[in-house]
N, C-alpha and C positions, 0 to 999 in steps of 0.2 A: 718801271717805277713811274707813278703817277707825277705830274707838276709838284700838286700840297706836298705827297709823300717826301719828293725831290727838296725843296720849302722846308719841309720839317727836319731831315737827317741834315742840312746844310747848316741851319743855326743850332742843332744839337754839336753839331762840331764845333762850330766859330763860336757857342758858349764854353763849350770844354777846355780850349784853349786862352790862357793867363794874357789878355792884352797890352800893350804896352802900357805902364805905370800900375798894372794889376786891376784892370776896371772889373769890374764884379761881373758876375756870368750873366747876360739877358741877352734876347732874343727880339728887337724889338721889332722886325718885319711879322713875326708870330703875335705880339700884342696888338699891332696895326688888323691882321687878318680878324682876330675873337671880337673886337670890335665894330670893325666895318661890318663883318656876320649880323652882330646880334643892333645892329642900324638898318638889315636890311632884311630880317627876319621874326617874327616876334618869339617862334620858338627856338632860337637862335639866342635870344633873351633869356628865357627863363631855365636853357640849358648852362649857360654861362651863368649866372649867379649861382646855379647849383652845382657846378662844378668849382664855381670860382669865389666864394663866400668873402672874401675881402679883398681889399682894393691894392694891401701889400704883395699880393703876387705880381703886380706891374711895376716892373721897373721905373718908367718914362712918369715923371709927376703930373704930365695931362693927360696920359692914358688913365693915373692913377682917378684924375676929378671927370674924365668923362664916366667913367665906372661907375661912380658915386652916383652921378646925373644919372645913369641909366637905372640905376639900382633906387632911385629915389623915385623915378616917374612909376616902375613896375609897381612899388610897393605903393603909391596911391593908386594902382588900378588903370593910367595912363597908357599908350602904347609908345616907345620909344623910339622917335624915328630922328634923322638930320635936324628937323626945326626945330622938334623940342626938346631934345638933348641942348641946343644952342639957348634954347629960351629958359630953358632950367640950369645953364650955368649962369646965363645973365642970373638968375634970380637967385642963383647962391653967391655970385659976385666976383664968377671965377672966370667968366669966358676970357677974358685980356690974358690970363696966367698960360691958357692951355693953348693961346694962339691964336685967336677969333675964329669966326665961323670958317673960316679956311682949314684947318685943322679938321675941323669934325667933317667939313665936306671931304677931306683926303680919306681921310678912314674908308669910306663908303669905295673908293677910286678902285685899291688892291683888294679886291674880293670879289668874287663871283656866288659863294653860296658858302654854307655851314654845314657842309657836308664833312668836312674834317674838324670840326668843333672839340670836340672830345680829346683829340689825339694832340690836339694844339695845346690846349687849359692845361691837360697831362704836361706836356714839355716846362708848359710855362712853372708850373707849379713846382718841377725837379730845380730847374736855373731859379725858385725864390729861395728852396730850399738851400741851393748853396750860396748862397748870400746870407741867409738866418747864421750857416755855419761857419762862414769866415767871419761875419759880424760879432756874433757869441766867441768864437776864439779869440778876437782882437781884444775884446773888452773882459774877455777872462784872464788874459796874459797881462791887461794893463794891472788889472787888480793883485795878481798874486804878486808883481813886483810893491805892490803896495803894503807894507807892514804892518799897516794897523788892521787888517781886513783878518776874519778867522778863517783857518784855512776851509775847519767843515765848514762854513757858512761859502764860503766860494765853493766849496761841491757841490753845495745845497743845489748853489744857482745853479751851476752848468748844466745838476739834471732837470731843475727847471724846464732849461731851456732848451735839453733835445728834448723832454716831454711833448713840451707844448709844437716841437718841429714835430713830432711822431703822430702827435695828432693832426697838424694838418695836412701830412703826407697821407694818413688812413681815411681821407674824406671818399665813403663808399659808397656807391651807384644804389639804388633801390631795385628792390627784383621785386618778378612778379610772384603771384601765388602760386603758377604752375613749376615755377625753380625751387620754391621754399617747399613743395609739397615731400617732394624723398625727404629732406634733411631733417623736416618735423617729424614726421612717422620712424625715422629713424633713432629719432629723440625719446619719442614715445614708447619704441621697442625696446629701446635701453631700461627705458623707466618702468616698464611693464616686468620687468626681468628680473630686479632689486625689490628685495624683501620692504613690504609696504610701499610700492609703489615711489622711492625715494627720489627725486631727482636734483636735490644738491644735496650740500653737506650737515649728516647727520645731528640731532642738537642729542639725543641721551635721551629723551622723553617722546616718549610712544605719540603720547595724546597733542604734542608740540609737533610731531614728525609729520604728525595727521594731518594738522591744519597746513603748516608751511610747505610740506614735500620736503624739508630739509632746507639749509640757508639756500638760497637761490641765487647763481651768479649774475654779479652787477645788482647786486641790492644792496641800500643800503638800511640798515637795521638800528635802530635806536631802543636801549636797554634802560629804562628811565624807571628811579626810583628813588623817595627819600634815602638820608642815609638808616645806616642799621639795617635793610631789608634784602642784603646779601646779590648785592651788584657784582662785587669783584668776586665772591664765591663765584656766583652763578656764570659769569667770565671763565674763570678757568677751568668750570668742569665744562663750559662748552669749546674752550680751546684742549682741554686732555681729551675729549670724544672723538675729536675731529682728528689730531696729531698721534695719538697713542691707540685710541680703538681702530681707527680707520685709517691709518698712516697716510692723512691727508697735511703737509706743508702747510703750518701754522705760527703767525708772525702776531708775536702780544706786546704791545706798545704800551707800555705801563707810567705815566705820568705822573702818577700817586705816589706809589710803592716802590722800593726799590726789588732789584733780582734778588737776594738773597730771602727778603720777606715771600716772595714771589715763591719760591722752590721750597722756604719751608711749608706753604701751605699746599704745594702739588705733594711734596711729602707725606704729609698727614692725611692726603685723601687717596694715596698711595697704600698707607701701612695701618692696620687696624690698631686700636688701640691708643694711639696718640690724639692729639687735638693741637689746633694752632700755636693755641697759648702756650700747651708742653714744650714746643719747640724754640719759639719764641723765645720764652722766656729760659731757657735750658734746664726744664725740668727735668733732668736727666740722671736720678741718682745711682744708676749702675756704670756713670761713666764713659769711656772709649768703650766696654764692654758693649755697653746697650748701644752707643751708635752704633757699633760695626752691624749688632743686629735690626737696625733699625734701616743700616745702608744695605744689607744682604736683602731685606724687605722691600726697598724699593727699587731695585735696580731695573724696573722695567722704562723708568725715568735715564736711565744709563743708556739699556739698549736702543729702545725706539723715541727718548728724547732729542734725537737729531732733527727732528724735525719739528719740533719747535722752537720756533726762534725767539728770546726775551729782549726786552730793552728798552731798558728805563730812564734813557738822555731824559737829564729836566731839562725844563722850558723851550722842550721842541716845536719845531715850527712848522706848519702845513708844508712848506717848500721842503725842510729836510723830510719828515715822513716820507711825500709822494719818492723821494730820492731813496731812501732807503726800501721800500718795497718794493721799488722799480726795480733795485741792485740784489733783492732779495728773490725777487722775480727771475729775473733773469738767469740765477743760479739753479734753484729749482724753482718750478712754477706754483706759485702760493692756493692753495686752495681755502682760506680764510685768513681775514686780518680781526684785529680784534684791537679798542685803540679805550684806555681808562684816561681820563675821562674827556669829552668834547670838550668841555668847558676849562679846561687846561694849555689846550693849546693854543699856540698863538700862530693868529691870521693876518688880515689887512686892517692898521691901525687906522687908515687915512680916517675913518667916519667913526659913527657910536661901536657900542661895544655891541651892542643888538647888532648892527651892520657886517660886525666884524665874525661875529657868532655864524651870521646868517653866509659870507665868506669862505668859512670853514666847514657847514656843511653841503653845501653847493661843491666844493672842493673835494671832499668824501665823498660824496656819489659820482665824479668825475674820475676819485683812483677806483670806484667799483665797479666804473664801465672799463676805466682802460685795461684794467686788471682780469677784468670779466671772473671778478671773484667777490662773492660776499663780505663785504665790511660792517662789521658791529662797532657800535661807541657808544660806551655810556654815557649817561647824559644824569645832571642832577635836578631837580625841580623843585620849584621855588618853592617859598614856602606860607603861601598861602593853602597849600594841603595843611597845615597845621593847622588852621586858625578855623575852618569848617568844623563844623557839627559831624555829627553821625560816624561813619566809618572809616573817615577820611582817606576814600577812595583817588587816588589819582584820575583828571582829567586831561585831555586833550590842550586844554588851556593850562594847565601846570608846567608845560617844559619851558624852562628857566630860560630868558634874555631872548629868544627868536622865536617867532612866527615861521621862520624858515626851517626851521629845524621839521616840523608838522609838514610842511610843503615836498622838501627834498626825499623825506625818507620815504620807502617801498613800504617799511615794516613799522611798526612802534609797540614796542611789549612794555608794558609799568610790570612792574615785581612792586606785593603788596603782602604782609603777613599779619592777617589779623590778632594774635596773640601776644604782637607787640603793640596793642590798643587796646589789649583787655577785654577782644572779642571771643569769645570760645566756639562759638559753629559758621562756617559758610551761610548762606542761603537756601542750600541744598539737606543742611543737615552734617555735613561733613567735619573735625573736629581739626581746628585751627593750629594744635598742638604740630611742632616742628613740623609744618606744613607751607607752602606758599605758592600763592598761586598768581600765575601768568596770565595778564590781561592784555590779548591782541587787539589793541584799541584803530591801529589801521594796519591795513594789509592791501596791499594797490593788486595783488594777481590772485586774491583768494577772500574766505571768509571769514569776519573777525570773530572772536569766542573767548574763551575762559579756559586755562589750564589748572586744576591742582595737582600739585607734585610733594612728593615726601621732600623733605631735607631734613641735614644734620649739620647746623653750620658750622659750629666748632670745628669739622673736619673737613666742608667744604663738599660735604656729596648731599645729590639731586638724584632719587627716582621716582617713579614710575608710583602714582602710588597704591595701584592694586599690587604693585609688586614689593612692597617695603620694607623693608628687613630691621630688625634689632638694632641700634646701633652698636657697633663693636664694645665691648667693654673695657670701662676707661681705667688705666692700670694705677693703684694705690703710690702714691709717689717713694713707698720705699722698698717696690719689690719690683721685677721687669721680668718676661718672658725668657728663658732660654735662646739665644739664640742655634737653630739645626744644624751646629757645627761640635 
């Protein structure tokens, strides 16, 4: 065993073990070495900041402000050695704090080279983690003894906060192209093999499959339309595609609606013949008779409804969401989220509501990388589309309260029907009647375009529209089908 190696396994023990009065786990001989390295190397430098992204992995509070200093010279272009690491704490005002220049000359004293740099940051980074995790314990346990605190709101946090621990334990090396070459082509074999070339998860429409490849994991998707233009339809036949056609694990966050509203409308697009309102409203003049045949009708929502998950907590908050998908996650692995509406939930109040907006999506593409699964959210848009001339077409500039929202997302589709504006044809020619069509206004991995699709929204179904079928006929409210028993 090497000296470093020797070095390393020694304070991996003497952090393992609970010091007297329980001093937290660090290793501060291992922060002395990543330090004096990257004083005495430049790429000794720029490996450390990339393995070591913040200053909280140091225990030692002058190890913390020499970090800073060296993290601030790199990033104006500087090289970081003994003098100006000392001259750039003078100049933030901290050298007296971290010990004077005697200090920073120590650092340099225990090292010879950065030849074990990586394996150091690695250690350091396991001992910050269990410091995150005694620290979040302590202050979890002071709260629950606390009664005015709710308890979901304290689980909220806690998975906050191994979240945010998960992701700074997954901080991953970059590879080169000759490593990524198998894993791509293997990516592509798969995708080559799926009917239409598919490579995430299916949306129900051919001419949408075309464009996207299907949702795409770690994207985030914004479903943006006035109201009336069949948002939360077009939501759940693309969570019934995904969960019921393709038994892919689908989690619908519904902030509008409650579940019961929710399941009558999978219903109705379940069972020919009805419409939302019939349910809704219990148009139901044959009685228990006609449910029973209405629930023999839909029992495919019985069978393979397991895997879709509803839940309509009002006034949830980014922290419980990420918490529940994580715990939803973890049970089965989610191959889509689906969240009505962004402009619902609630984020970080400190600043405007533009800020807080822009918070919550930043937040969303954060659960669709961790998650490495497509998240959609609809979004509503202001309404300055009303007040336009012509077809009042949705823009770019319509999504409602953030600039960030345009920034953050992969995807952004407007849903627009021109027959609720008293336009009768496309552009194409095409006839407006229960039709509507998907405007991929950006798309960050492909190319933007125009979808038209049939629909029937009373019942909440989307095809294909070369392929569009009759809508089921709607039964006279004092007679009802047989049901095949």
């Amino acid at each position: 065993m090497s000296s470093a190696q020797a070095l390393t396994e020694s304070a991996r023990r003497a952090a393992s073990v609970p010091a007297v009065g329980h001093q937290p786990p660090q290793a501060l001989n291992l922060e002395t070495a990543v330090l004096g390295a990257a004083l005495l190397e430049a790429d000794a430098q720029r490996r450390l900041l990339a393995t070591l992204p913040d200053e909280q992995v140091f225990y030692h509070r002058s190890h913390q402000l020499v970090y800073l200093a060296i993290r601030d010279l790199v990033a104006e272009g500087q090289h970081a050695d003994q003098l100006t690491v000392v001259q750039q704490l003078h100049k933030r005002g901290t050298l007296q704090r971290v010990g004077g220049p005697g200090l920073v000359a120590g650092l340099t004293m225990k090292i010879n080279s950065a030849a074990h740099l990586e394996t150091h940051c690695r250690v350091l980074q396991e001992y910050h983690a269990r410091r995150v995790v005694i620290r979040a314990g302590t202050e979890l346990a002071a709260y629950a003894y606390d009664n005015s605190r709710d308890p979901l709101t304290l689980l909220a946090e806690a998975q906050t906060q191994l979240t945010s621990l998960h992701r700074t334990l997954e901080t991953r090396p970059g590879q080169t192209a000759a490593a990524a070459f198998d894993p791509t082509f293997a990516h592509l074999t798969r995708a080559a093999a799926l009917p239409g070339g598919l490579t995430g998860v299916p949306t129900g429409l051919t001419q949408l499959d075309g464009l996207t490849g299907g949702w795409q994991p770690g994207d985030l998707i914004l479903l943006a339309a006035r109201p009336s233009m069949g948002k939360t339809a077009a939501l759940l036949h693309f969570a019934r595609t995904a969960a019921l056609d393709h038994g892919h694990h689908t989690a619908v966050f519904s902030l509008e609606m409650p579940t019961l509203q929710l399941m009558q409308r999978l219903i109705a697009s379940e069972v020919p013949g009805y419409s939302n309102a019939d349910l809704s409203h219990g148009n139901l003049p044959g009685g228990a008779e006609q449910v029973a045949h209405i629930q023999a009708q839909a029992q495919r929502l019985s069978t393979h409804g397991h895997r879709l998950h509803l839940d309509d907590t009002p006034g949830l908050s980014i922290q419980q969401l990420r918490a529940k998908c994580a715990r939803l996650h973890a049970q089965h692995p989610l191959s889509l989220v689906l969240i009505d509406y962004i402009q619902l939930l609630h984020g970080d109040k400190k600043g405007s509501r533009e800020q807080e907006v822009g918070s919550l999506s930043r937040a969303l593409k954060e659960l669709a990388k961790e998650l490495n699964t497509p998240v959609i959210a609809l979004s509503q848009l202001s309404r300055d589309v009303e007040k336009r001339g012509g077809d009042k077409r949705p823009l770019l500039s319509d999504l409602r309260e953030s600039g960030s929202l345009e920034q953050d997302a992969d995807c952004i589709v407007f849903m627009w029907r021109g027959d609720y504006y008293d336009i009768d044809e496309y552009a194409d020619g095409t006839p407006t009647h229960d039709t509507v069509l998907f405007d991929l206004a950006k798309h960050r991995n492909g190319a933007t375009d125009e979808v038209i699709a049939a629909c029937h929204l009373r019942r909440g179904l989307f095809h294909d529209l070369a392929a569009r079928a009759t809508p089921a006929r709607a039964l006279p409210a004092s007679t009802f089908d047989q049901p095949p028993f």
